[in-house]
N, C-alpha and C positions, 0 to 999 in steps of 0.2 A: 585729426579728422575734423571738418568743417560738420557746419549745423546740414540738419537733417534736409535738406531743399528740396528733394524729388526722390525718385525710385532709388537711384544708384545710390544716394548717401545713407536710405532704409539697408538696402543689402551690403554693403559695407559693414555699416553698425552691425550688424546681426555677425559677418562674419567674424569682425572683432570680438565680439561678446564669446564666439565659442572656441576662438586658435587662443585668444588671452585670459579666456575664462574668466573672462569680468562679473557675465549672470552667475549669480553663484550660487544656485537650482541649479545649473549645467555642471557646475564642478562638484557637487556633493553626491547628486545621483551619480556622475563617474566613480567617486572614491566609493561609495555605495555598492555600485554594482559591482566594482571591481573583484571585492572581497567576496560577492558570492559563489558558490560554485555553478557551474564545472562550464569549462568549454565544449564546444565552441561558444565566441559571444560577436556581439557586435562590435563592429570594426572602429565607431563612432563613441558610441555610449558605454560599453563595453558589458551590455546587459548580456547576461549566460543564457544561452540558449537552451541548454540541459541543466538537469538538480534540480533539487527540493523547488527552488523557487519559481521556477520555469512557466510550469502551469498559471500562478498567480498574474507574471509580469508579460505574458500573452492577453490578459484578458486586459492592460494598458496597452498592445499592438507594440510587446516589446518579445516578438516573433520574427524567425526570418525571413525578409520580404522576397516574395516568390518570382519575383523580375528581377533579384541579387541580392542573393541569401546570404551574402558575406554584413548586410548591414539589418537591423529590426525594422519591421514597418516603418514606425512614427521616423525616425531619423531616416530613412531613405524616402520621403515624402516632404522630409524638412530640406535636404541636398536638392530636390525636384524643383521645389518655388524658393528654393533659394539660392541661383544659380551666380556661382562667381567665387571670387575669395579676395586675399588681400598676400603683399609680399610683408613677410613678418623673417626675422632671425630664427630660424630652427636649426637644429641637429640634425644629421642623416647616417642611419647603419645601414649597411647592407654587408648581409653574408652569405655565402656562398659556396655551392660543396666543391673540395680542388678533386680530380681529375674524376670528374664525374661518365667521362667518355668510357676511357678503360675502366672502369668500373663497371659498370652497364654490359659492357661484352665479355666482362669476367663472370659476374653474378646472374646478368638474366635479365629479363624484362620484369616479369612479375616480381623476381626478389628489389629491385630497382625503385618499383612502385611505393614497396611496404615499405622499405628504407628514407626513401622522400616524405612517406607519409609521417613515418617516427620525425622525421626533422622538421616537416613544416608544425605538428603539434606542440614539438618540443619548442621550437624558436618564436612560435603565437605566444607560446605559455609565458618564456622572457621576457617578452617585447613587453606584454602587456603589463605585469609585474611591475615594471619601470616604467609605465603610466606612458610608454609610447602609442601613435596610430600606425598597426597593421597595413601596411601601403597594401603592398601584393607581392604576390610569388610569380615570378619570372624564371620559367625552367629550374632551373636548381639551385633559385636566388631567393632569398625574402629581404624585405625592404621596412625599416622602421621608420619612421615622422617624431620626432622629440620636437616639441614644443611651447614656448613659457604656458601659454595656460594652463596646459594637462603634467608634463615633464618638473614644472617649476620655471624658475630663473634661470636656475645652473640644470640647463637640459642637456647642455656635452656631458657634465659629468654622470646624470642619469643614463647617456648613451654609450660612453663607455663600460660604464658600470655592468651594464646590459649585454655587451658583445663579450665582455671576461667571464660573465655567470654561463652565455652562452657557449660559449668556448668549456668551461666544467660543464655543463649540463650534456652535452656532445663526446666530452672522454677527452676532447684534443688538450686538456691541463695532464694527459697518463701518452705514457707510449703507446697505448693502443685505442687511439680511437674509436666508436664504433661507425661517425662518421667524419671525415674531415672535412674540414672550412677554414675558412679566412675569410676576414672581418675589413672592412675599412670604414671611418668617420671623419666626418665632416661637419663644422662650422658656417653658416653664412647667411644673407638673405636671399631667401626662395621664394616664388608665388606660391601659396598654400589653397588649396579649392579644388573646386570642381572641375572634368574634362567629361568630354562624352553625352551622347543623349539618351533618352531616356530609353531601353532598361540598363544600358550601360554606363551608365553614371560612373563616376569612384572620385573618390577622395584621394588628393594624390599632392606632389613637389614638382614643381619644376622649376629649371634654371641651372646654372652655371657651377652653385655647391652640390646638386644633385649629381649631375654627371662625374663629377673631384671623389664623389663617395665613390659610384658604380664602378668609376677606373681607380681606386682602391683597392675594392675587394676582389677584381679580376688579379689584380696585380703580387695581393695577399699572397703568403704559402700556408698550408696545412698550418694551424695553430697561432697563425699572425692575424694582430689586430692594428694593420697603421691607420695613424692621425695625422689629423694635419696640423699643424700650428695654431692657425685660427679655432681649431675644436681644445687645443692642449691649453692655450689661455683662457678659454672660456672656463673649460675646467679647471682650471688652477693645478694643471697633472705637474708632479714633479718628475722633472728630466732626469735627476743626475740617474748615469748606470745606464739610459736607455739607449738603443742604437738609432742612430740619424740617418737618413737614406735621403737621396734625391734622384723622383721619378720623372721620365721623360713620359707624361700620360698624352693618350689619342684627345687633338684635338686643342692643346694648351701650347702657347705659345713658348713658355718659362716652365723649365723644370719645378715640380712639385717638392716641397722638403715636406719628410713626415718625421714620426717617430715611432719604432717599431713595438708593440708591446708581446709577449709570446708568455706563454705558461711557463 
């Protein structure tokens, strides 16, 4: 990144400072908050919105901000004037419940709900654990951001690491799930930043490894977690024993080779 000349090289710097966790106030209050309880927290900072500490780190404006309570004041006011981001190397999970249709006309709408709700708690609870950013939930989808500042260097392997505990934390490592999903990750450079205006702001991925995950985990079956190459080198995953698959995905020119991981 060149010297600081105008607006654009200030917003820049800032964005780097916080996808690579250079400020290192940024990176310690994450591992900080991390460790507090309870969820829900911020999507950002990962400060807890409930527990002991809640009350305290309100009166810092580390509360849900009431234009989009998925982020605390302070950091959804830091995304507002600091609009943009930067294309860095990240990770991408995305999982997904498999036959969520028949499911829905078997159980009910309201059992439907509670069941969604067990899953998006549970998959917040993972994600953040392995020091991911909580993208969002898309129907019956949640979305992680691994990234070197917060994830580390080796953020595939945090993001793996992540969709296997998810995969037990869900049942799908037991014959009886109590929901099923499949998992897909990805490797690559993405833009990391901000979309939307203001109160809809979010912190989000786009680009070409983004869409490689989503057709992924469409692709997944109950209990599958594929990867793609480019995530299994990052990680350093060993192969022998695993099964190889090549996906014709929407949108991709060349068949996709992954590797199959399952319980």
């Amino acid at each position: 990144m060149g010297a600081d000349n105008g607006h654009g090289d200030a917003e820049e710097r800032w964005w780097w400072e916080r996808l690579l966790v250079t400020n290192p106030w940024f990176r310690r209050g994450r591992v900080f908050f991390r460790h507090l309880p309870a969820d829900p927290r911020c999507k950002l900072c990962a400060a807890p919105f409930e527990g002991a500490a809640a009350p305290v780190l309100r009166l810092f404006g580390k509360r849900p901000w009431p234009k989009n309570p998925k982020y605390c004041g302070s950091c959804f006011k830091n995304l507002e004037s600091h609009r943009g981001g930067i294309e860095i190397e990240c990770t991408l999970l995305f999982a997904d419940v498999r036959g969520s249709t028949p499911l829905a006309e078997r159980i009910g709408p309201t059992a439907v709900r509670e069941l969604m709700n067990r899953f998006y708690d549970t998959a917040v609870h993972v994600l953040v654990e392995h020091d991911a950013i909580v993208d969002k939930f898309v129907g019956d989808e949640i979305i992680g951001i691994f990234i070197p500042g917060l994830a580390g260097e080796r953020h595939a392997t945090s993001a793996i690491a992540a969709a296997r505990d998810l995969m037990a934390a869900t049942g799908n490592t037991t014959e009886s799930p109590w929901v099923p999903i499949g998992a897909g990750v990805n490797t690559g450079v993405a833009f990391v930043g901000t979309i939307g205006d203001a109160p809809h702001i979010e912190l989000t991925a786009l680009g070409d490894p983004v869409n490689v995950a989503a057709r992924l985990a469409s692709a997944a079956g109950a209990g599958e977690i594929l990867v793609t190459y480019s995530a299994a080198v990052a990680a350093n995953l060993d192969e022998d024993g695993l099964e190889r698959r090549s996906l014709d995905l929407k949108g991709k020119s060349e068949p996709v080779p992954v590797l199959v991981l399952t319980s």
